[in-house]
N, C-alpha and C positions, 0 to 999 in steps of 0.2 A: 738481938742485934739492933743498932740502933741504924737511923735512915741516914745514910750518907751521901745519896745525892737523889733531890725530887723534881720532877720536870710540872710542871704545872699549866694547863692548858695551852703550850705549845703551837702558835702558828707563823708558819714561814709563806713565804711567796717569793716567787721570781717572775720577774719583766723583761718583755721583751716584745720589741715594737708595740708599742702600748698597750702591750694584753697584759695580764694580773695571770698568773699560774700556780695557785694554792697546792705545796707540795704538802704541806705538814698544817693540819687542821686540828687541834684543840686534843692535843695529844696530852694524857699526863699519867707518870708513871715511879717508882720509889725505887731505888737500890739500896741493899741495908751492906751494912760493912761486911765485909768475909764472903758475900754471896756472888751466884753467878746468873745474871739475868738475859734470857736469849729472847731477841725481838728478833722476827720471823715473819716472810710476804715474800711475795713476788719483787721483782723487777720494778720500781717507780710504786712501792708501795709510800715509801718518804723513811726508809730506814736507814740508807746511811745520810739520808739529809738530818735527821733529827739526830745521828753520831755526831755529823760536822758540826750543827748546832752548839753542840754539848762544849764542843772543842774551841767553838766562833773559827773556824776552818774556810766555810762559807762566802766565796767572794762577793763583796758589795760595795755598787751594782755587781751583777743585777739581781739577787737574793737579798732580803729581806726580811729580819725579825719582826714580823709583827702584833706580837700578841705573846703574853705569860712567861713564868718565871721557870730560870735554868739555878734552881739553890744546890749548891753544893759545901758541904759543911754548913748549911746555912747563910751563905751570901751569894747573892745573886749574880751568875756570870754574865748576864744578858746586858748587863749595862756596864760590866769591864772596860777599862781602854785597852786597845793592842799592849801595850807594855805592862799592864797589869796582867793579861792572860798570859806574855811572853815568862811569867814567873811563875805562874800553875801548872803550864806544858812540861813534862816532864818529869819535874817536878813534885807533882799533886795527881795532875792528869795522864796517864799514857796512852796511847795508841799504834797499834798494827792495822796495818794496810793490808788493801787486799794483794796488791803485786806488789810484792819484795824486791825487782829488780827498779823498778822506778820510783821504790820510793828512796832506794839508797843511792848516795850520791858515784856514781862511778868513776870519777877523777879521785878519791877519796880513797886512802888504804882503809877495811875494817876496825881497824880498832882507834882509829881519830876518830870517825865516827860515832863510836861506843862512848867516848873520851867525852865529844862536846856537853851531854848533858853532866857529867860527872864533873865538867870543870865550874861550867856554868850554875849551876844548883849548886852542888853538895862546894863548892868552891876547894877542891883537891889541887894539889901540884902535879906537875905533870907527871912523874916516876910515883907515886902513887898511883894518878887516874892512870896510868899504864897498866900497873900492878891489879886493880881495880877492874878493870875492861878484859886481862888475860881470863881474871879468876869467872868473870859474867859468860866467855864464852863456854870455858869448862862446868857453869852449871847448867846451861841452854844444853848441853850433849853435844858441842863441838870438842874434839880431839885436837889436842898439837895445840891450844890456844898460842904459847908464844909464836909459832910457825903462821895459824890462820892472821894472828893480831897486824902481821905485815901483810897481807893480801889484799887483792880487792875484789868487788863484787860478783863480778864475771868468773872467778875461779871457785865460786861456789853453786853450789847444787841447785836445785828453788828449794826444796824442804833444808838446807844450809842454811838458806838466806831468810829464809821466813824465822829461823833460828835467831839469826843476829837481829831480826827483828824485836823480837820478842826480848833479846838482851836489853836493845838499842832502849826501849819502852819501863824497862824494870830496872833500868841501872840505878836510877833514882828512890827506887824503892815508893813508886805511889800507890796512891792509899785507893784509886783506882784506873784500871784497864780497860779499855775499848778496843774491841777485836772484829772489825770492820772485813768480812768474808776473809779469815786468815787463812782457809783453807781452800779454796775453792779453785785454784789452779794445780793444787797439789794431786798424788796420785794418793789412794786410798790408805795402803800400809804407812805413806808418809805423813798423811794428815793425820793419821793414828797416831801418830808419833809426836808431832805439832800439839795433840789435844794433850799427852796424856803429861809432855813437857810444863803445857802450860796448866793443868791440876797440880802436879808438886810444887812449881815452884807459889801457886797460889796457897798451898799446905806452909809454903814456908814461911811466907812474907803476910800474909794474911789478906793478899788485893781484892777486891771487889771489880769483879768482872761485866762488861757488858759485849754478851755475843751476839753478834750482828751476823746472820744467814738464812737460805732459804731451805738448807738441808735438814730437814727434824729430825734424822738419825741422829745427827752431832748434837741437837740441842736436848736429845733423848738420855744422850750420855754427859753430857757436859754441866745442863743447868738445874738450879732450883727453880726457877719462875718462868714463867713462858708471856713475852707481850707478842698479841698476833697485830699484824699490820694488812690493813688492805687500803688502796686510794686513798694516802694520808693520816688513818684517821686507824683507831687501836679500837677492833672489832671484838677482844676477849684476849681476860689475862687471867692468869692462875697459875697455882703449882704445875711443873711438867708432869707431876702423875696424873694431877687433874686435868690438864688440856688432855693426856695422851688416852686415857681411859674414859672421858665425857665429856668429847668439847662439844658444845653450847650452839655455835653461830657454824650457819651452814658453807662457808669459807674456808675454817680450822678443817671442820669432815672433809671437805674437798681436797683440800692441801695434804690431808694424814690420807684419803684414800689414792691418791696419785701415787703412792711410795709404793713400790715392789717391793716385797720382801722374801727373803729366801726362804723362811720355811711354811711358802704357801707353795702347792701344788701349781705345776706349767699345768695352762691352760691346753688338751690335745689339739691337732691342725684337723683342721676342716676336712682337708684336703693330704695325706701320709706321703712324704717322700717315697717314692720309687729309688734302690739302690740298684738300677740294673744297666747292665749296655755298659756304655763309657761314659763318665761322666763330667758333666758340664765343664767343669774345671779340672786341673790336675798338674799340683807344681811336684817337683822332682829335684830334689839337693837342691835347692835355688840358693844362691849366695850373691849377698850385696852387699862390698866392700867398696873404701875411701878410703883416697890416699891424704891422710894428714901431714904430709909434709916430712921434712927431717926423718924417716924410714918409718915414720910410724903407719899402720894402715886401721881402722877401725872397721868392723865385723860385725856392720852393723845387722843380717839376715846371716845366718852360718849353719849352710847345709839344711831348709828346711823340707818336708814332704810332705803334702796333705792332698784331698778331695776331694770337691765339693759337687752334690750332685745337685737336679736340676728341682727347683723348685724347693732347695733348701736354705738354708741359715745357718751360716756355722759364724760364731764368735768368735774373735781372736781377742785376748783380754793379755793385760800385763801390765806393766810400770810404764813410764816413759823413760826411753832409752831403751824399750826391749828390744823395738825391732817391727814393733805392729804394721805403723802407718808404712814405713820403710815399703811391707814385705804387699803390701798394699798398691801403691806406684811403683812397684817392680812387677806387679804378676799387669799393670795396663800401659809397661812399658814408657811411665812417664820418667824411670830412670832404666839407663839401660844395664841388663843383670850382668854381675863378674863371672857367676857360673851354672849351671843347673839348667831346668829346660819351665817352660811353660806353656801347656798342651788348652785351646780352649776350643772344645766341639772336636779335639784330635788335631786343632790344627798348631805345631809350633811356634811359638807368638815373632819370637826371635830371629826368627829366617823371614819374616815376611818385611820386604822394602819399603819406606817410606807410606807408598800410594797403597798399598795392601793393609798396612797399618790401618793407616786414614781408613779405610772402608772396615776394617776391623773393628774399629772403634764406635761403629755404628750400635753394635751389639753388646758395649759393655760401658758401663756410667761410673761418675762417682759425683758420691754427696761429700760436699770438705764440711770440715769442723765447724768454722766459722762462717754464720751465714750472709755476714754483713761485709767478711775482707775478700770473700768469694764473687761479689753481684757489684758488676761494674756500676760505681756512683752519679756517669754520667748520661746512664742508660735508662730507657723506660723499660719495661718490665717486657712490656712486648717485643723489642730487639731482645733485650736477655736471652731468654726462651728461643725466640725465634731464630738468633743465628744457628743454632745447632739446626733448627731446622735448612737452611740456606744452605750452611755448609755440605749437608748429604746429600741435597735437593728432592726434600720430603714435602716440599710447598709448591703447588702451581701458581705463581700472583701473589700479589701483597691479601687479597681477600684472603683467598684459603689459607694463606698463613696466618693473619687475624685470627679467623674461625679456630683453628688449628690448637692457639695461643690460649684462648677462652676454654675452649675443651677440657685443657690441660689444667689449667687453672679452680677450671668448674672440679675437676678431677681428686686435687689435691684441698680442697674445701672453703678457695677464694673467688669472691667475684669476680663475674667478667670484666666490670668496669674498671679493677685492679690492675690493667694491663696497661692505662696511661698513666700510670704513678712512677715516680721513681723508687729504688730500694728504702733510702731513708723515711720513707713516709709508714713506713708498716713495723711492727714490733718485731724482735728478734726472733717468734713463732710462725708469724707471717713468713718473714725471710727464708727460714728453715724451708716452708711448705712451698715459697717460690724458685730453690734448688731443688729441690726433687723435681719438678714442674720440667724445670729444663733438664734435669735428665730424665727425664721420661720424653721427653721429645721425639727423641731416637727409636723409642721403642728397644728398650735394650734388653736383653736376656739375665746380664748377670750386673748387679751394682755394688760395688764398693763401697761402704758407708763407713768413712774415718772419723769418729770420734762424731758422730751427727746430731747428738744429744749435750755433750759439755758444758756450750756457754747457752745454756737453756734453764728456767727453773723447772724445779720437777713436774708442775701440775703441764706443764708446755710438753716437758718431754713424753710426761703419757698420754696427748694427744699426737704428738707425731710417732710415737713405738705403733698406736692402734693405727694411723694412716697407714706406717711403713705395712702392716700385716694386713691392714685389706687391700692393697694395692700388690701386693702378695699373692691373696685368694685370687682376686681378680685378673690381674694379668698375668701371673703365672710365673711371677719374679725369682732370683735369684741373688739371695745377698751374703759378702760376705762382713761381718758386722764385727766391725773393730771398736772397741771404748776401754775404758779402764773401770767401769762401772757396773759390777759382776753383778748386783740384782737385775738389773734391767736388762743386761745380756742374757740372763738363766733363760728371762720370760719372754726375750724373741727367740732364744736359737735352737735349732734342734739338736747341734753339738759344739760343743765348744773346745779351743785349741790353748792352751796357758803357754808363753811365749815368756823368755826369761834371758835376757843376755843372746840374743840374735837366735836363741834354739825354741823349737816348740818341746816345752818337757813332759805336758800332758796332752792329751786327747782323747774326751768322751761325749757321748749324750749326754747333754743338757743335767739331767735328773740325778742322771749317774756320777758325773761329776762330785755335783754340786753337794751330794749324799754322800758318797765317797771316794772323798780325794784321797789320792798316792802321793805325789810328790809335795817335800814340805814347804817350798813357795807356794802351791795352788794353795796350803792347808793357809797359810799366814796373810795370802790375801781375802781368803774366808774369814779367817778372824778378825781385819783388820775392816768390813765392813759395817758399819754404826746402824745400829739396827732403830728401826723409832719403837722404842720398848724402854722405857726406863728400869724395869725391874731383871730385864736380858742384859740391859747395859751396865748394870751394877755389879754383876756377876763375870763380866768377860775383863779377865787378866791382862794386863799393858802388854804392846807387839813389841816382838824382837826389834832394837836399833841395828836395823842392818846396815844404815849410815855410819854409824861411829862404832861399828862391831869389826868384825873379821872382813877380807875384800870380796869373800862369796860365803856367805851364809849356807847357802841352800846346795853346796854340794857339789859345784859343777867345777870346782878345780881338780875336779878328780873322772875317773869315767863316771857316770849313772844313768844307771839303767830303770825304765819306766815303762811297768806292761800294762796295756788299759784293759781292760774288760773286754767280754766278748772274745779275745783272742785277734779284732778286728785289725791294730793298731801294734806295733811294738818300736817305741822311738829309742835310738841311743845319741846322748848328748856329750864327747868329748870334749874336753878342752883343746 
């Protein structure tokens, strides 16, 4: 295959107030036609700076190209004018974003959208590029293309829209793709779906791929070449058998040993759940419904029953739209439930007033997803933390609430001195570890951790799974751990609940599970997990499209029935 696009010692910088900030340092690297090359790193490694790059995307000021050559077919983009690249885009060059909903224009029907580069490049009539944009969404795996081609963005799914993406990028037919984290907001069986889209239609057209992410499962199954990125600068590249079976540089080890994987043995607890007495938690039919207007009502928790005893981890894992986080701010009454009971220490969460509540609340936390839209921007870290303590009156004096603050902090594995900074000044791990921080302030018995891990890279996330478990051992925690990220679930929780359309369809230990699933959503999110195994990844058959398939796959328009093991558990899920 010959080299179709070569980066040649690569350096960018950005200014600002007259500092020099070297994002991308003397990078250089080859894509051959038909292939698929996956650069990989952290956060602020310089990877999608060195995508923009590619693309001259890069706004200047305050970025600047400073150094080496971007040859693609052999001429230089680096020294393009705008209106010479406005002719490659599309064109020559394509790209997917990582969020699909901002990168489409939302006053825009879908299929204008699809249209503009079809009119613009390929210079089609309109009733053609119409004709042209239907047939792109029918090969993306959208249904109804005449139906979707009048829609707009908002009436699509994210794995829909990450769809039109991918149209949007290939209409043009170029001769290469940049796939800037195209999955990384998606749910597991969708990104499955995303990759396995985006292999055929690379089978067809013959594009030359460049995948951008920090996930090595996906690059495990996705690419021939692996470029690893650390602080700018490309630490080790090679075939992905070769990264994934000998990589070289003690950054790749670290990155490949962050990865949980499912068919490695849960580590035993220190310390073995007790199932006796009553336990800690206990929801009972809980249902949490919305009224959508014009009689519709949406169901989003329908009838669930589970729980949780003291000192355990149970998982709640599923798509988005099953019902998780819902079932989540309903059992800490941050929405108030349509029906069912929730019992915490025996006591009925529901029946207690306002001021009951509040004192309630002492005793039970939650960590949100996002650790940067969570931590007020105008606060220093010591108010953060500290009002929860204020509020319960857990502080005597501004000292002991200082003292208090640094404990907490010292606790969660930041310095003291981190208490006069604001949220912005610390990485998105920091952040992480300074939400825990403030719930733990409380001292609470049981915490809710919604999705705590997501906008994290992996080596991040497995330092905050180890915090979450020795703060665990240690104070004697109780969590119920929501994500959509079923390795990393297996190896905190000692059971885990599979939530599917507002119902829990399965529930078992951890091991048991994960070894043998019943119901066939639990099996298809099994399958649809990207293993970092390239020779496991070659072997595993493309996931059911349950977007563009039947309206329930997995069985629940009818009764089904789901017995778990042990005899402990026996769920039924009607429609």
């Amino acid at each position: 295959m010959s080299v179709l696009l070569e980066v040649k010692d690569l350096a960018v910088s950005f200014f600002a107030r007259d500092k020099e900030v070297e994002a991308v340092r003397g990078v250089s690297f080859q894509v051959r036609e038909g292939e698929t090359l996956g650069i990989v790193g952290e956060s602020g490694s310089g990877k999608s700076v060195t995508a923009r790059s590619i693309m001259r995307l890069l706004p200047s000021p305050p970025s600047m190209v400073k150094g080496g050559q971007i040859l693609f077919k052999g001429d230089n983009l680096a020294y393009k004018s705008d209106r010479e690249m406005e002719r490659i885009r599309g064109r020559d060059i394509g790209m997917i974003f990582q969020d699909p909903m901002s990168s489409l224009n939302p006053t825009m029907r879908i299929g204008k959208q699809i249209e503009e580069g079809l009119i613009k490049h390929r210079k089609l009539g309109k009733a053609e590029a119409r004709k042209e944009a239907i047939a792109m969404l029918e090969l993306v795996g959208i249904p109804n293309g005449e139906t979707r081609y009048t829609q707009y963005p908002h009436e699509f799914s994210g794995g829909m829209r990450q769809r039109v993406m991918i149209a949007i990028a290939l209409a043009c037919n170029p001769s290469l793709l940049i796939a800037d984290e195209p999955t990384t907001s998606l749910d597991v069986t969708i990104q499955a779906q995303i990759l396995d889209q985006m292999k055929v239609l690379q089978n067809k057209f013959g594009t030359a791929i460049i995948l951008i992410t920090h996930d090595l499962g996906v690059v495990a199954g996705m690419c021939d070449r692996v470029v690893v990125m650390k602080e700018g600068e490309i630490v080790e590249t090679g075939t992905t058998a070769e990264i994934f079976a000998n990589p070289s540089h003690p950054y790749t080890k670290r990155l490949l040993g962050a990865l949980p994987r499912l068919d490695e043995k849960k580590k035993p607890k220190a310390v073995p759940v007790k199932q006796e007495g009553l336990p800690l938690l206990k929801v009972s039919s809980l249902k949490q419904h919305f009224n959508m207007g014009k009689g519709q009502v949406l169901k989003a928790v329908n009838d669930i029953s589970f729980e949780v005893w003291a000192g355990e981890t149970l998982g709640v894992v599923g798509e988005s739209g099953s019902g998780k986080s819902t079932t989540g701010r309903s059992i800490l009454r941050l929405n108030e439930v349509t029906g069912g009971e929730v019992l915490f220490k025996g006591i009925p969460l529901q029946h207690l007033n306002r001021s009951e509540m509040k004192r309630m609340r002492r005793y039970m936390g939650m960590i949100f997803q996002d650790p940067y839209a969570s931590l007020n921007p105008r606060l220093r870290i010591a108010d953060i933390i500290g009002e929860s303590l204020d509020v319960h009156g857990l502080a005597s004096g501004k000292r002991e609430r200082l003292r208090r603050v640094e404990e907490l902090l010292d606790l969660v594995g930041l310095d003291a001195s981190h208490a006069m900074r604001y949220p912005h000044e610390f990485s998105g791990g920091q952040r992480q570890r300074i939400g825990i921080a403030r719930t733990l302030a409380v001292e609470p018995e049981l915490i809710v951790c919604d999705e705590p891990l997501s906008a994290l890279d992996v080596s991040i996330q497995a330092q905050i799974v180890k915090l979450l478990e020795e703060l665990q051992e240690r104070l004697g925690l109780t969590y119920l751990f929501i994500a959509h990220d079923l390795s990393m679930v297996k190896h905190i929780s000692d059971r885990v609940a599979v939530m599917y359309k507002g119902k829990i369809v399965e529930l078992a230990e951890s091991e048991e599970l994960y070894a043998n699933p019943l119901h066939d959503y639990t099996k298809s999110l099994l399958a649809a997990i990207p293993v970092p195994d390239p020779e496991i990844q070659s072997r595993k058959k493309p996931i059911i499209n349950a977007e563009a398939g039947k309206s329930d796959p997995y069985g629940l328009d009818r009764s089904t029935f789901v017995e778990v093991r042990k005899g402990h558990w026996l769920a039924v899920a009607q429609s």
